[in-house]
SELO-535331 format. One line per field, with one value per residue (C-alpha): x negated, y negated, z negated; residue in three letters; residue number from 1. Coordinates in Angstrom, 3 decimals, decimal comma. Layout:
N
x	c(X_...) .
y	c(Y_...) .
z	c(Z_...) .
residuo	c(ALA_...) .
num	c(NUM_...) .
***
This chain:
420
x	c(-149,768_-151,331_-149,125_-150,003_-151,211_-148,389_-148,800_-146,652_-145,489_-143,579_-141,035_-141,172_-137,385_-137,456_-139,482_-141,670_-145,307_-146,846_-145,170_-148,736_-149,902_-147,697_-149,597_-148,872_-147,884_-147,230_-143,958_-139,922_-139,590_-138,389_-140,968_-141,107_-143,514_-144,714_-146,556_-147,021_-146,803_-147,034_-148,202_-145,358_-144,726_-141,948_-140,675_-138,401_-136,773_-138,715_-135,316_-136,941_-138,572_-141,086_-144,578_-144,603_-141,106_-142,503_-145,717_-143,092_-141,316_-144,300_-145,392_-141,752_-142,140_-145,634_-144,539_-141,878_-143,924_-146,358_-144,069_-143,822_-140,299_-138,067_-136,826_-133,703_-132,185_-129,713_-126,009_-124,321_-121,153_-118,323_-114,810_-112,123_-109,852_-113,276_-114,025_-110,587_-111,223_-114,408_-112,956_-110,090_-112,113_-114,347_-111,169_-109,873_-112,799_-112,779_-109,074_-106,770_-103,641_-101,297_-99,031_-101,721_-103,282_-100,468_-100,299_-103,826_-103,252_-100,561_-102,185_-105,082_-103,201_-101,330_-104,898_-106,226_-102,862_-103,353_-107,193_-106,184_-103,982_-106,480_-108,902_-111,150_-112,070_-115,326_-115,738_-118,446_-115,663_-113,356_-113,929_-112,798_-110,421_-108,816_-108,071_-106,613_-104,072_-103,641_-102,085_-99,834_-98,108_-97,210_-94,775_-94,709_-91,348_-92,307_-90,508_-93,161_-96,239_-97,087_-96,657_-98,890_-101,387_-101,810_-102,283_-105,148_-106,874_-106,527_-107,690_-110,223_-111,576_-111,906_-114,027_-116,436_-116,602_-117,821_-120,375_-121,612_-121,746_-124,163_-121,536_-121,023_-123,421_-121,262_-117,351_-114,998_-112,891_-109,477_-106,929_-106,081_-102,450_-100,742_-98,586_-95,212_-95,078_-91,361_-89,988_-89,531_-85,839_-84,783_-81,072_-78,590_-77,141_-73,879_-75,351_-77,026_-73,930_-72,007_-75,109_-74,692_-70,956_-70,732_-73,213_-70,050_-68,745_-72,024_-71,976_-68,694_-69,281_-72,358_-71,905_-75,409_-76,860_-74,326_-76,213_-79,521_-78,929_-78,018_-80,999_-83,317_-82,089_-82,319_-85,659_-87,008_-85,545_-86,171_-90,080_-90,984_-92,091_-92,104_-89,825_-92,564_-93,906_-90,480_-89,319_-92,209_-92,594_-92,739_-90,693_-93,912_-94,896_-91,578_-93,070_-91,407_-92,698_-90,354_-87,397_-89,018_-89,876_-92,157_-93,384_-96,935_-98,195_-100,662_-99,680_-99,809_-101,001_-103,778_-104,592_-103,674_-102,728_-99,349_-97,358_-94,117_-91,670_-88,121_-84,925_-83,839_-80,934_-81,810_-84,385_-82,396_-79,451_-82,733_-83,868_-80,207_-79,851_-79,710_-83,100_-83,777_-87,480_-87,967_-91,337_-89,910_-87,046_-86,156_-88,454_-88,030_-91,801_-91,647_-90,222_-93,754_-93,835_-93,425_-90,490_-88,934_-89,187_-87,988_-84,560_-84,628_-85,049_-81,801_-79,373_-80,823_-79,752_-76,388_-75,139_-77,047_-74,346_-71,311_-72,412_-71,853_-75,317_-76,950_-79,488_-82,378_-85,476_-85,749_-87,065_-84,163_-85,684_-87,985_-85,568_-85,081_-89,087_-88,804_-86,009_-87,574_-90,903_-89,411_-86,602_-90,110_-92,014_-88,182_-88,374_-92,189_-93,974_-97,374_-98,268_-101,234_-99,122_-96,661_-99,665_-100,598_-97,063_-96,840_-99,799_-101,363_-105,340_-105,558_-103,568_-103,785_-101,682_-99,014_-99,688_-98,769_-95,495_-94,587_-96,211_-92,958_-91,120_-93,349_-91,452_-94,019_-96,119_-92,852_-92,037_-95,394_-94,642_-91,490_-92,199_-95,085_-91,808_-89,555_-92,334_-93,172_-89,459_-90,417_-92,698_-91,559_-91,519_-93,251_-96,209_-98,921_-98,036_-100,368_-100,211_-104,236_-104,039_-103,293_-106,176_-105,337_-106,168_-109,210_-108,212_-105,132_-102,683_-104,000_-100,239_-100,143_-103,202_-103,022_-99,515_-101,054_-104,824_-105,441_-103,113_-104,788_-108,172_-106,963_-106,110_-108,793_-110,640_-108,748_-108,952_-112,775_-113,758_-115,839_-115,460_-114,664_-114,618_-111,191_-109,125_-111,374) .
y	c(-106,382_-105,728_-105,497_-102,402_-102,610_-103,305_-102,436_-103,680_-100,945_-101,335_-98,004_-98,244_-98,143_-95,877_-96,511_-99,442_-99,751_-99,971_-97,301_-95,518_-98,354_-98,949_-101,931_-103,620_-107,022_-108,049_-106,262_-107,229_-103,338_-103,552_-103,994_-101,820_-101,999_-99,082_-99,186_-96,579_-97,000_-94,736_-91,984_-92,347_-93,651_-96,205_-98,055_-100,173_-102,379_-105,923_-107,141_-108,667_-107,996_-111,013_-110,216_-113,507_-113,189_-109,821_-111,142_-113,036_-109,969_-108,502_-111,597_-111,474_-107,874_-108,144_-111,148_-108,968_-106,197_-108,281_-109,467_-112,867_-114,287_-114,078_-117,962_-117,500_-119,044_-121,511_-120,630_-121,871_-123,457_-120,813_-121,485_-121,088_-118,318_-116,423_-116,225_-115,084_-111,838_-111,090_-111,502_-109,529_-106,747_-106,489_-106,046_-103,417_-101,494_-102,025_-99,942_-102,575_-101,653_-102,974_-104,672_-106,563_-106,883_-108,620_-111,489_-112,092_-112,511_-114,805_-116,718_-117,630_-117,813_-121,163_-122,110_-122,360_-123,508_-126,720_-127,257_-127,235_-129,873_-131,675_-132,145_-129,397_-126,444_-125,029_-123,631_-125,419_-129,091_-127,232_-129,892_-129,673_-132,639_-130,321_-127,326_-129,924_-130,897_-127,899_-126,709_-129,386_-128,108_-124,831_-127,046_-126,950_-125,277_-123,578_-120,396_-119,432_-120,253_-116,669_-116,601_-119,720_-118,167_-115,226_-117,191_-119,117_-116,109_-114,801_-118,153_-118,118_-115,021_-115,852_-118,767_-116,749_-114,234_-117,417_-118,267_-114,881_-114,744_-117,511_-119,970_-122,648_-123,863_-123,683_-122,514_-125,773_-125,817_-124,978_-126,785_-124,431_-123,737_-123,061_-119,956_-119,999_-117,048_-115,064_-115,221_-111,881_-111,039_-108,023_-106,797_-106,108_-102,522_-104,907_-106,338_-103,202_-101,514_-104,287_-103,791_-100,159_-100,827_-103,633_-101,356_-100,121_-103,407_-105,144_-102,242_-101,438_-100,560_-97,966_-94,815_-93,822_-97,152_-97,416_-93,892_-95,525_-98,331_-96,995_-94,400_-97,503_-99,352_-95,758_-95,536_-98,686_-99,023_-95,417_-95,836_-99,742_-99,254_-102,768_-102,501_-102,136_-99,021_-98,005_-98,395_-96,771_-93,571_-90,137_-87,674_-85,851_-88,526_-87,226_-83,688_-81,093_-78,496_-76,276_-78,581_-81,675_-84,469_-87,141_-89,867_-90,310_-92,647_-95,492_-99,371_-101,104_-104,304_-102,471_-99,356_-98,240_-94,888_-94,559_-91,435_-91,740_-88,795_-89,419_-88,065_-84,925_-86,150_-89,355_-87,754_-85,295_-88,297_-90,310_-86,803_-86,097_-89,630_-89,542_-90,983_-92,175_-90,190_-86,813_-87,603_-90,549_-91,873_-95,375_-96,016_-94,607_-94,950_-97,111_-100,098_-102,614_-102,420_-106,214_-106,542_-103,479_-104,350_-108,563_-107,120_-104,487_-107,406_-109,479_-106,181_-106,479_-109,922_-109,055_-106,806_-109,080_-111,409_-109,211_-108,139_-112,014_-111,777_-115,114_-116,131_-117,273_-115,996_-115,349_-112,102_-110,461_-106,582_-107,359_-107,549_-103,966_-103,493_-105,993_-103,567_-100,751_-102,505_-104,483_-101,247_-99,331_-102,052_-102,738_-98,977_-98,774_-97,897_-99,577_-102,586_-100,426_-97,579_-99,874_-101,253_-97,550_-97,033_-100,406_-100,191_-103,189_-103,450_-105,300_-104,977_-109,177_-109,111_-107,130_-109,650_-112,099_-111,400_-108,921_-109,858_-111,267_-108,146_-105,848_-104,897_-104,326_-107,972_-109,447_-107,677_-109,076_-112,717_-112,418_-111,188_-114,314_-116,474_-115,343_-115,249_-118,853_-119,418_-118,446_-120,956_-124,112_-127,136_-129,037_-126,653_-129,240_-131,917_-130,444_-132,630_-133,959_-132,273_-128,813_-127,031_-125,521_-121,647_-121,211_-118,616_-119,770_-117,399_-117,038_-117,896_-121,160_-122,278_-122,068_-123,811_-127,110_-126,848_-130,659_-131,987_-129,448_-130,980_-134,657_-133,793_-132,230_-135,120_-137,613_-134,976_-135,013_-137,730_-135,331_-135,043_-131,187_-131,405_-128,826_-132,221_-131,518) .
z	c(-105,462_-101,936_-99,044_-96,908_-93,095_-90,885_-87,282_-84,487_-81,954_-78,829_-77,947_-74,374_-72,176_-69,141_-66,182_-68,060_-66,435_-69,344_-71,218_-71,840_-74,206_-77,592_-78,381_-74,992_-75,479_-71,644_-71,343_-72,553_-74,099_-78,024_-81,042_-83,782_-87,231_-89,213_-92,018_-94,892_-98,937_-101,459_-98,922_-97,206_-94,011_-93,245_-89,906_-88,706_-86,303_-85,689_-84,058_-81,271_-77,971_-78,354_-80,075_-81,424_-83,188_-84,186_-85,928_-87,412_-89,044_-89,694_-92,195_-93,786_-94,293_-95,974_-97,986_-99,607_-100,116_-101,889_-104,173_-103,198_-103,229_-100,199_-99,018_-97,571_-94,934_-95,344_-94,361_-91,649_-92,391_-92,441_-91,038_-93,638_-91,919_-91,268_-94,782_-95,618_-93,452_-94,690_-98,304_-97,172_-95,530_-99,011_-100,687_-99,075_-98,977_-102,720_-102,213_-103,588_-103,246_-100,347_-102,743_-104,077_-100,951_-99,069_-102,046_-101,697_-97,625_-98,593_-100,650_-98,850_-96,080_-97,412_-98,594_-95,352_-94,000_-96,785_-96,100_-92,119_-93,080_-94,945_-91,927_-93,623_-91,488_-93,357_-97,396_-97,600_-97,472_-100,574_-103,570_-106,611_-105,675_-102,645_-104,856_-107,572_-104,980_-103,730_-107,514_-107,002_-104,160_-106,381_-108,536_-112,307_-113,529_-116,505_-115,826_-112,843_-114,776_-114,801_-111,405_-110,504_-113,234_-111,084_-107,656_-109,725_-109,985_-106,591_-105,201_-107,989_-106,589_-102,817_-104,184_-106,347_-103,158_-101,359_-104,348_-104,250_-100,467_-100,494_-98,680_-101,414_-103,781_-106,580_-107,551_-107,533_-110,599_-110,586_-112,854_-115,760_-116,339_-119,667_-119,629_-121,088_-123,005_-122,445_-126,415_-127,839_-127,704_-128,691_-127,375_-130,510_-130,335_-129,807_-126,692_-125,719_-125,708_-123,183_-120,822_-120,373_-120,139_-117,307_-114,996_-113,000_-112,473_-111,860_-108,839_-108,261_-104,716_-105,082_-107,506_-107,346_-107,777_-111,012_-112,687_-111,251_-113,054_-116,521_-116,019_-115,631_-118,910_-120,824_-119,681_-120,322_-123,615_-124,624_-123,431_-123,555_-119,869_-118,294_-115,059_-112,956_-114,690_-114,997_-111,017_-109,694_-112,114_-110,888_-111,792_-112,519_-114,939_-117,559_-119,229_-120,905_-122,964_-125,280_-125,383_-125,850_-123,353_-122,898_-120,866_-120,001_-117,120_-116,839_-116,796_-113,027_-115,206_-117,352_-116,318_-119,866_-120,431_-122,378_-123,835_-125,213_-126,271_-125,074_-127,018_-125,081_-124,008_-122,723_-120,515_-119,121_-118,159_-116,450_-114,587_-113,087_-111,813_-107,516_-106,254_-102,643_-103,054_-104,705_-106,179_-107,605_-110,459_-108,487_-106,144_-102,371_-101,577_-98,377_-99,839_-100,890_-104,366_-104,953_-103,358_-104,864_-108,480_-107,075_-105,653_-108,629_-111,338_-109,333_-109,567_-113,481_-113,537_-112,219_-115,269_-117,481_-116,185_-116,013_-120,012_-121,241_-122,883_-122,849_-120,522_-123,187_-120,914_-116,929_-117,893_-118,076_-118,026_-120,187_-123,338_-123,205_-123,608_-126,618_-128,121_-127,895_-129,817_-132,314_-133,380_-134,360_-135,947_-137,905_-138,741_-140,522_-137,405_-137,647_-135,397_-134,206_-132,921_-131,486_-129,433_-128,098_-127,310_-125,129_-123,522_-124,795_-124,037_-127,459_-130,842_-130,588_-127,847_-129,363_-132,651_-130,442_-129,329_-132,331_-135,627_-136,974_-136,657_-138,642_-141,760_-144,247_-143,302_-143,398_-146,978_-148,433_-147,066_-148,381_-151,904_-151,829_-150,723_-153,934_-156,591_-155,629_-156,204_-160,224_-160,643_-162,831_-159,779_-163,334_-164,178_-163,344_-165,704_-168,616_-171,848_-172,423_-175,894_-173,589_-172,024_-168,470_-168,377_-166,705_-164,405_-162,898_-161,551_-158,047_-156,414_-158,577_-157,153_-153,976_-154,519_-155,824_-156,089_-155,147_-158,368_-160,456_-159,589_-160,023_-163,446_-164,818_-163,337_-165,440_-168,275_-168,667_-166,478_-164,116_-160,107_-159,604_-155,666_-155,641_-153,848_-150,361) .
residuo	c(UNK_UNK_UNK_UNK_UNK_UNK_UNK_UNK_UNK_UNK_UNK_UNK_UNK_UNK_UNK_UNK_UNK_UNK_UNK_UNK_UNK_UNK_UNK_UNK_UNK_UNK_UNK_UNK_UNK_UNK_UNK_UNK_UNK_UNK_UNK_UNK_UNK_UNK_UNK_UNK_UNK_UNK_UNK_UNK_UNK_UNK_UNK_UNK_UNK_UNK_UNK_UNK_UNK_UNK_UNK_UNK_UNK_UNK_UNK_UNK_UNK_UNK_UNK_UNK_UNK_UNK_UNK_UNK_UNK_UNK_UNK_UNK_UNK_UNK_UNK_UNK_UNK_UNK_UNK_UNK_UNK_UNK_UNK_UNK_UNK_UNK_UNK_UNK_UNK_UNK_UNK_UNK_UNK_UNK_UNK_UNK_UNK_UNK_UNK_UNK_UNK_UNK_UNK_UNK_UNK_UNK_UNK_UNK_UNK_UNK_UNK_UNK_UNK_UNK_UNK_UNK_UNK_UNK_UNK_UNK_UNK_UNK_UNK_UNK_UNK_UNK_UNK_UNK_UNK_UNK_UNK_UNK_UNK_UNK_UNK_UNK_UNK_UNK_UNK_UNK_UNK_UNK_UNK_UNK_UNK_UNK_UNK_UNK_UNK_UNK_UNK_UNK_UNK_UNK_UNK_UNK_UNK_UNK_UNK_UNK_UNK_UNK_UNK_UNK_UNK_UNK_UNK_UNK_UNK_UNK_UNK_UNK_UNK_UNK_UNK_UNK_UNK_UNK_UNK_UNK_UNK_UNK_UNK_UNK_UNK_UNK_UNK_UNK_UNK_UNK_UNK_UNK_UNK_UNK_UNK_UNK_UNK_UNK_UNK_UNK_UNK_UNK_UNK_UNK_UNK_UNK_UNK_UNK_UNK_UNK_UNK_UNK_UNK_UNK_UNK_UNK_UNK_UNK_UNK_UNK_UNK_UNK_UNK_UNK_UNK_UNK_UNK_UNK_UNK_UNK_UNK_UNK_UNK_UNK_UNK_UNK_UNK_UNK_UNK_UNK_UNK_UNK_UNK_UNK_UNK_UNK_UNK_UNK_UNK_UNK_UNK_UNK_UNK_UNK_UNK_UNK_UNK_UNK_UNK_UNK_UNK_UNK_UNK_UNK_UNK_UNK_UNK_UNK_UNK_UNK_UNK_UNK_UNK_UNK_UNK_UNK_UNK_UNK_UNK_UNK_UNK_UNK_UNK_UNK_UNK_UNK_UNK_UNK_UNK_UNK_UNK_UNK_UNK_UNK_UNK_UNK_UNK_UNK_UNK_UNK_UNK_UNK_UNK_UNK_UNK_UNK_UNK_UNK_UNK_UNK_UNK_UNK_UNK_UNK_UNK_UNK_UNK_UNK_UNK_UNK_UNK_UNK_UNK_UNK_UNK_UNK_UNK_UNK_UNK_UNK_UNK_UNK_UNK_UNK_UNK_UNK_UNK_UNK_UNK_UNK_UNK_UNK_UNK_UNK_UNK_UNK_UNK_UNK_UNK_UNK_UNK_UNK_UNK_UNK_UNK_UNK_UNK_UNK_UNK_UNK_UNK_UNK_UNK_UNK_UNK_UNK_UNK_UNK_UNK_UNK_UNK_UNK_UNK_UNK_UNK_UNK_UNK_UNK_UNK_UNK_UNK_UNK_UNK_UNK_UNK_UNK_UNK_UNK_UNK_UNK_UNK_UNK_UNK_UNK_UNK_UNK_UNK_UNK_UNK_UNK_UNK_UNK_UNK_UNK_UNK_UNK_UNK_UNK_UNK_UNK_UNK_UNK_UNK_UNK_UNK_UNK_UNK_UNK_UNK_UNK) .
num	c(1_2_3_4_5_6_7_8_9_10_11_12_13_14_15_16_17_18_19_20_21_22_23_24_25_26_27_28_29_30_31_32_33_34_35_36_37_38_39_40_41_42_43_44_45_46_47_48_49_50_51_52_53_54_55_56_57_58_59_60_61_62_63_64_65_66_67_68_69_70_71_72_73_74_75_76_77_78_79_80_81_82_83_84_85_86_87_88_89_90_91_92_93_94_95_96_97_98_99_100_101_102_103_104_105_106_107_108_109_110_111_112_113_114_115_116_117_118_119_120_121_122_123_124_125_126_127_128_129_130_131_132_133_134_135_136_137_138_139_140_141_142_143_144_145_146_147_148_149_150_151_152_153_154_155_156_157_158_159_160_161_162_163_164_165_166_167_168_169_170_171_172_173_174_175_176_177_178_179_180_181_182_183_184_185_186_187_188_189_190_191_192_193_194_195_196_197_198_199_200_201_202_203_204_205_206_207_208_209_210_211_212_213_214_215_216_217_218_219_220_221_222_223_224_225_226_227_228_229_230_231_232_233_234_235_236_237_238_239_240_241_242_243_244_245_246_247_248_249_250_251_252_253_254_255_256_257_258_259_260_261_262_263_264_265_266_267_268_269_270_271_272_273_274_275_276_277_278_279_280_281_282_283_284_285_286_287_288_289_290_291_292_293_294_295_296_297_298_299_300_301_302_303_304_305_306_307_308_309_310_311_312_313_314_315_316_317_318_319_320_321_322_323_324_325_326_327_328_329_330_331_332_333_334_335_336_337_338_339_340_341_342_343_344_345_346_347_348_349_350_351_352_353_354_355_356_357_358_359_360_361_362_363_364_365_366_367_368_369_370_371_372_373_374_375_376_377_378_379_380_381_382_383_384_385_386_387_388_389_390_391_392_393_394_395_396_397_398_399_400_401_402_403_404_405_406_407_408_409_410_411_412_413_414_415_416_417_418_419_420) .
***
């Protein structure tokens, strides 16, 4: 492709001698270039008042418009804390929310902190080696690996912003870290019962934290909202149309729309607890999020506590989610529905934590279980003079395919490749 004819122009300031000629090239006024494509005419800033550094632009400009490719410039090193406020500024302009926001600022804010401390100053000195030991210094109790999973990823993305920015050659590797799963445990209606019971004396001193408190649990056991969802709902967010009510929001984690119909008079008890905000259940809408649902999940905690029910996970709140899953998949519901109802952005997530409480899978393994019972332990040893069946009944042989095989081998002196 040909480049079109790029002229050089000078836009004269006021009072310049030469401000009659726009191709003078004795005076300090700004130069411009024009040039037109397409039948249309184009100019722009040459970014210099030199004609030399213009000729300059003018080659870089015809060089791109000729298809050749652009050689950039390499980068000169960028200070840490710099690159955490562009990275900071690109993420609020993407309009992450503040919650979100102020983790990310503390985050990188101990990163820097730790390279400082390191005797590196620039992105361009983060190794692989410097990010390894700065994983260490997040400790490795198993009970915050979520936690240390998600400042991973927040680190991880400064770094790619750096990649993609044209700072670092390459993204240093950051240790991977295994995430203990919370077990799913379900509340008994025993122990459900002693945790809406000990919410006075876990808050003896407040009455309308008490009826917040109960209208929390009935919510997130009545819904399967996580406590998050459940502490920052609207009261818009709980419909009613003809009698009946429902719950429809979006998960913080996902973005996953969920609707879930609420017993009438469980919604109603949830709707006439006192709230610190009108538009809101729980929530008093100053508070940062984060630290809402942290000293929301400790007052949980507490009547955990004063209920005697053991402490088996250190998510506390999230038992009541798990009770309100596992009493529907108990019930017939279908995994799949289940899924909807939770929010899950994959059915294999809700396999994950719930495929042992789905009654009907659970029915078929179990029937497999007891007609395996029925089998003779013996069935195998075959006199020679006996023939085995040549169709086998499909539960016997996947019982004891191998000693089947080693038979039949011995039988007709032939290698039938069923032992592998």
């Amino acid at each position: 492709m040909n480049a079109p004819f790029i002229t050089i122009f000078v836009r004269h300031a006021p009072g310049c001698k030469y401000a009659g000629d726009e191709f003078s090239k004795r005076c300090q006024c700004r130069k411009h270039l024009r040039w037109t494509l397409n039948g249309k005419q184009y100019r722009r800033q040459a970014g210099t008042r030199s004609w030399a550094d213009a000729e300059a632009a003018k080659r870089d400009v015809e060089d791109q418009l000729s298809g050749k490719p652009v050689e950039l410039k390499p980068e000169a090193p960028r200070l840490v804390d710099e690159s955490v406020r562009l990275f900071m500024v690109d993420k609020s302009v993407q309009g992450v929310g503040a919650s979100c926001l102020s983790m990310y600022k503390r985050d990188l804010e101990n990163l820097s902190s730790y390279c400082t401390g390191q005797g590196v100053i620039t992105v361009q000195g983060i190794t692989r080696e410097l990010m390894a030991g700065y994983c260490v210094t997040w400790g490795t109790d198993p009970a915050t690996s979520q936690t240390r999973a998600s400042r991973r990823a927040r680190v991880g993305a400064f770094l790619r912003f750096c990649f993609e920015s044209g700072w670092i050659n390459r993204v240093p590797s950051l240790p991977r870290i295994q995430i203990e799963s919370a077990p799913t445990m379900p509340l008994t209606a025993d122990e459900y019962a002693r945790l809406l019971e000990s919410v006075p004396a876990a808050n003896a001193k407040d009455t309308a934290v008490q009826q917040q408190c109960r209208a929390l649990f009935l919510l997130m056991r009545h819904s399967g909202l996580a406590i998050r969802d459940a502490l920052t709902l609207e009261r818009a967010e709980i419909l009613q149309d003809a009698g009946r009510f429902r719950v429809v929001t979006a998960r913080q984690k996902t973005g996953t729309h969920v609707s879930v119909p609420l017993q009438p008079a469980i919604a109603r008890e949830i709707l006439d607890a006192p709230t610190p905000d009108p538009k809101y259940l729980f929530w008093d809408g100053k508070t940062p999020e984060y630290i809402f649902a942290v000293s929301w999940g400790q007052r949980v905690a507490r009547v955990f506590e004063a209920a005697g029910i053991p402490d088996v996970c250190h998510m506390k709140s999230h038992r009541l989610r798990d009770t309100f899953a596992v009493d529907l998949l108990e019930k017939g519901v279908p995994l799949e529905e289940v899924s909807k109802l939770l929010g899950h952005e994959s059915i294999r997530t809700t396999e994950k934590h719930y495929a042992k409480w789905v009654k009907g899978r659970q029915d078929r393994l179990d029937a497999l279980v007891i007609a395996a019972w029925e089998i003779p332990a013996k069935r195998a040893h075959t006199s020679p003079a006996r023939r085995l069946p040549e169709r086998a009944a499909p539960i016997s042989a996947s019982l004891d395919m191998g000693r089947i095989s080693r038979l039949c081998e011995e039988r007709d002196g032939r290698d039938y490749g069923m032992g592998q």
